[in-house]
N, C-alpha and C positions, 0 to 999 in steps of 0.2 A: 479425298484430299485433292486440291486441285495444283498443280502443276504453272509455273508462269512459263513463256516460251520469252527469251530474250530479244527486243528488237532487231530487223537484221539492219536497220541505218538507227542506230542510237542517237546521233546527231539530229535527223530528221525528224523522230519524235519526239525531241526535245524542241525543236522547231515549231512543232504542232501544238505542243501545253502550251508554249509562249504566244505563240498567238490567239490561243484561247483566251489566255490570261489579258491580255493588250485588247481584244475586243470585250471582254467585258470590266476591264479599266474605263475602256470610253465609251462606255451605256450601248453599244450596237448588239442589242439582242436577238436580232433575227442572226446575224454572223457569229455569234456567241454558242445559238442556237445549234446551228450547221456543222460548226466546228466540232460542239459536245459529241452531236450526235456520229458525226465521223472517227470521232477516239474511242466513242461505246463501238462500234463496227469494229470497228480492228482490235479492243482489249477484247471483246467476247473470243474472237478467233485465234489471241493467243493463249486464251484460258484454257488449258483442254483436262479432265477428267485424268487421275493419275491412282489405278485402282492399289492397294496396298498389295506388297507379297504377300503370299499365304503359304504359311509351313507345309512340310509334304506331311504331317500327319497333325493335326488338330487336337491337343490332349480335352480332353473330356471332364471335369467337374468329378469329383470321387465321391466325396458325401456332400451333399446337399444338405442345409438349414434348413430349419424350419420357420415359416410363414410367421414376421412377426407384425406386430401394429395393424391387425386385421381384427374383421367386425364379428367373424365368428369363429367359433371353436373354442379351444382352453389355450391360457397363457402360461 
């Protein structure tokens, strides 16, 4: 599960989508471009990996099924 980290100027990246948006309103794809690839930079680094807890003892499966929809053996 990944985790979002919130920006620390929310205003400012609000700033940044908008002018994203504003240059590719007006066809300027190289600056369209620049800008994309500047917001992919900074979301990757607020993305970060968020590993689940894990119980301190992991219960175990008691009786197990038997294998079904399979090609061999009896049904």
């Amino acid at each position: 599960m990944y985790a979002v980290d919130q920006p620390a100027r929310p205003a400012d990246s609000c700033a940044e989508h908008g002018a994203l948006v504003d240059a590719v309103a007006r066809g300027d794809a190289e600056r369209a471009r620049t800008l994309a690839a500047q917001l992919a930079e900074r979301a990757g680094a607020a993305h970060r990996l968020r590993r689940p807890a894990r119980p301190a003892t992991v219960p175990r499966v008691r009786d197990a099924q038997r294998a079904v929809n399979t090609t061999g053996g009896r049904n």
